[in-house]
C-alpha positions as CSV (number, residue, x, y, z in Angstrom):
1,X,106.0,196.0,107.8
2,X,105.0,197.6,111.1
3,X,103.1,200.7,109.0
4,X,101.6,198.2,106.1
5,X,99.9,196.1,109.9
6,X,98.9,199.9,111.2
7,X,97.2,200.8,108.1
8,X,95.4,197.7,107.5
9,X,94.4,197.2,111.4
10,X,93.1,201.1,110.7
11,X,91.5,200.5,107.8
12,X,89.6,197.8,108.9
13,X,88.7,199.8,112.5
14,X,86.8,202.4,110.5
15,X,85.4,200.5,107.9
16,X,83.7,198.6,111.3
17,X,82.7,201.8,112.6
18,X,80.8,203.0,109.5
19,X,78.7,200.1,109.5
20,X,77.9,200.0,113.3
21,X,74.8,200.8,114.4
22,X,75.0,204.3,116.1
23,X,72.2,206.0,118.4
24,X,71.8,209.2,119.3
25,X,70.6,210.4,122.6
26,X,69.5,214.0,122.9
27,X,68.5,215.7,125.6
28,X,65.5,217.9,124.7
29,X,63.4,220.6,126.6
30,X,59.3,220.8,126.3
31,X,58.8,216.9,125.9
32,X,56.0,216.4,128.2
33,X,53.0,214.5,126.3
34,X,52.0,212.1,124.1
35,X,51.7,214.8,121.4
36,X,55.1,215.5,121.7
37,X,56.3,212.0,121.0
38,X,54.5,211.7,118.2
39,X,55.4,214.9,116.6
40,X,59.0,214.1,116.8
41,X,58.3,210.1,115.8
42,X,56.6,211.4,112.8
43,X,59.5,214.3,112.1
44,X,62.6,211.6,112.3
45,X,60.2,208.3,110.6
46,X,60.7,210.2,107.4
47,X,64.7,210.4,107.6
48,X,66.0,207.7,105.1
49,X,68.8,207.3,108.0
50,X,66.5,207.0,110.9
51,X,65.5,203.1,111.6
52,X,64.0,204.1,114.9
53,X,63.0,206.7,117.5
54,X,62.3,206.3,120.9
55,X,61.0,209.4,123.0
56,X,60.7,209.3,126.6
57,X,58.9,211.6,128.1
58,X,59.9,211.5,132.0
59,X,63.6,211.4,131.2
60,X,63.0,214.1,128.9
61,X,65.2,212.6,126.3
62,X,65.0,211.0,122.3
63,X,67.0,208.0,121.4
64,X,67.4,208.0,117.4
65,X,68.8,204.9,116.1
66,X,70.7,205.0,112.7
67,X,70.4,202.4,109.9
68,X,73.6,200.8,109.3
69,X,75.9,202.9,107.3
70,X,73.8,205.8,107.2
71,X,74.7,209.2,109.4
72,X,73.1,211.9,110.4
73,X,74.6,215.9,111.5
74,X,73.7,216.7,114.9
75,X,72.9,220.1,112.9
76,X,70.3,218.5,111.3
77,X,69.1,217.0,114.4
78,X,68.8,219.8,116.4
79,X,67.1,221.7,113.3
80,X,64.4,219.3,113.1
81,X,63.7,219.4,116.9
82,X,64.3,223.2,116.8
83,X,61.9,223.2,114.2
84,X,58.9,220.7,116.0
85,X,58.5,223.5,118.5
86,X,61.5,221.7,121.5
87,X,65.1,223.3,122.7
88,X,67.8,220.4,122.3
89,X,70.1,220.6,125.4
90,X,72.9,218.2,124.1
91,X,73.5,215.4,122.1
92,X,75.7,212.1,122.5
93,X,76.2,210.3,120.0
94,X,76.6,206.2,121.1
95,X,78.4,203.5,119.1
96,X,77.1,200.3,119.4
């Protein structure tokens, strides 16, 4: 009985987790104007998984939020920052 309770109490954890919102916060290099935040807005608004970006510019860091369910590799992250011209420092990835 106890194993049927810890797969269902499982189950039902990561089913949760797959349709949490998740953000991403990544620490980037060469974010210092406007420009910038644009570039990278325009870059992640076309992501089917992206709902939103924020990019600030004195912390130096981009917050992507994820649609529900949807996911995105911090590979792809990074190669699409890579990519817009910026160095990605690190990424943390934050369930909500």
């Amino acid at each position: 009985m106890k194993k049927i309770l810890t797969l269902v109490v499982l189950s039902f954890t990561l089913t949760m987790n797959a349709f949490a919102a998740q953000k991403l916060d990544v620490e980037v290099n060469g974010l210092v104007c406007d420009f910038c935040a644009q570039a990278l807005e325009k870059v992640f608004g076309k992501k089917e998984s992206v709902k939103e970006i924020d990019v600030n510019l004195t912390e130096r860091y981009v917050r992507i939020t994820l649609n529900e369910g949807k996911e995105i590799a911090d590979e792809e992250v990074k190669k699409l920052i890579i990519d817009a011209g910026y160095d990605v420092v690190k990424i943390n990835r934050v369930e909500e």
